[in-house]
N, C-alpha and C positions, 0 to 999 in steps of 0.2 A: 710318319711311317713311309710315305709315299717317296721321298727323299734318301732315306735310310735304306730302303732297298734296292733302288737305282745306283747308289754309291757302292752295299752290298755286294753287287751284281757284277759294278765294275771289278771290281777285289777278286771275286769270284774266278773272273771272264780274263783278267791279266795270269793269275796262278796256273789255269789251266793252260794257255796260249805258250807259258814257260814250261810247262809239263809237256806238251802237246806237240806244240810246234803249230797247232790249229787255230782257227779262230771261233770263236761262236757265233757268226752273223755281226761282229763288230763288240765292241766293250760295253756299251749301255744297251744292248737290244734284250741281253736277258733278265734286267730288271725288269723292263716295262714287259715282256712277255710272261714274268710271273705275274705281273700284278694286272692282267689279262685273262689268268686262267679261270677265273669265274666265267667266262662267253670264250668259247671253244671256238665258237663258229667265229666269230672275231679275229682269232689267232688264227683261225683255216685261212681268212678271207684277208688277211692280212702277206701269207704267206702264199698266196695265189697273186696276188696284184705284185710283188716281190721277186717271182716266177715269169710272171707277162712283162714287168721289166726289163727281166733280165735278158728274153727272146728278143724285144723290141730295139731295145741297147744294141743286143749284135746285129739286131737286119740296118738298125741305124749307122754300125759299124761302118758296117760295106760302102756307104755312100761318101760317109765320111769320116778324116780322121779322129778316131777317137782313142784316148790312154791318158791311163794319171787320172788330174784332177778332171780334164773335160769330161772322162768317161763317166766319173763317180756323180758328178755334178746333171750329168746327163741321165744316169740311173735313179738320181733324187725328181728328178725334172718329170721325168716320164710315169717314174710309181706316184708320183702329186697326180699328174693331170689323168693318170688312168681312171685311180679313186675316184675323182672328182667329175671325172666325164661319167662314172656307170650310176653315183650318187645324184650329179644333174636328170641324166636321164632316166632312170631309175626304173633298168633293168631286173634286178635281183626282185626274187620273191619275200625277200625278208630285209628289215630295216637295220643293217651295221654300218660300220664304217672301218679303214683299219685304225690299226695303231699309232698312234700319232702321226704325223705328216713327213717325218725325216726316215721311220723304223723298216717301212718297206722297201725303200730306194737304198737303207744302210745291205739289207739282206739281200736286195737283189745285187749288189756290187759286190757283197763274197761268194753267191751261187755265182758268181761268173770267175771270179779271182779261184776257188780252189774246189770247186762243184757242188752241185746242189744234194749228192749225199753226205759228203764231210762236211757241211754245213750244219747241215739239219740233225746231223747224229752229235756234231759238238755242239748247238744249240739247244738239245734237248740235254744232253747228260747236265751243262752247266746252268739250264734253269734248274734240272732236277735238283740236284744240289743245292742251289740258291733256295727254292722251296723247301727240301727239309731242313736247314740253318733258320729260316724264318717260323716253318713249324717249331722247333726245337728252343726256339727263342720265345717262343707262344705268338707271335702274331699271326694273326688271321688272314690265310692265303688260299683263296679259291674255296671259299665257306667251306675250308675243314677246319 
């Protein structure tokens, strides 16, 4: 199942991009953010380290060149090592982690590319959707 709704998602996340002209946070992000919505705070805390990237990316901007691939690459670089510094040091009051290792630095590189509310509002509409296709299908998505 875990396979089938990440491919799902992509199918999803191109129709809409063709409708749209948007993107959702990238083609595979709203798979794996359905299959997340059981821990909210995961997808919050995911979506916040994705946020500090994408701030960090442009003060990193300014110093140096960055566009393309160095930018995106620098956006995956910096949502790794944020997670990974606040889980070393282990700030937060509660034990998450985000969403895989690639999902936050994909979302922080379109909160930069086309901003952080056409993001998050074509992010939500096309998991929504992904979620009821899955419901509708009967698989079990965020213990409904």
């Amino acid at each position: 199942m875990y396979s089938q709704t990440v491919i799902l998602g992509v199918v999803v996340s191109i129709l809409f991009s063709e409708l749209t002209g948007l993107s959702p946070a990238g083609l595979i992000v709203p798979g794996y953010i359905a299959l997340s919505l059981h821990s909210p705070v995961r997808v919050v805390y995911t979506l916040c380290i994705a946020a500090s990237a994408m701030l960090l990316c442009r003060l990193l901007g300014q110093a140096v060149i960055l566009y393309g691939r160095r930018q995106f690459a620098a956006a995956i670089l910096i949502a790794f090592l944020l997670s990974a510094g606040i889980r070393t040091v282990g700030i937060l009051p509660f034990s998450t982690d985000v969403i895989g290792c690639l999902i936050p630095g994909i979302i922080a590189r379109e909160f930069d590319r086309q901003g952080v509310v056409k993001t998050l509002l074509s992010l939500a509409a096309v998991t929504g959707v992904l979620v009821l296709i899955l419901f509708v299908c009967g698989w079990p998505v965020a213990g409904l």
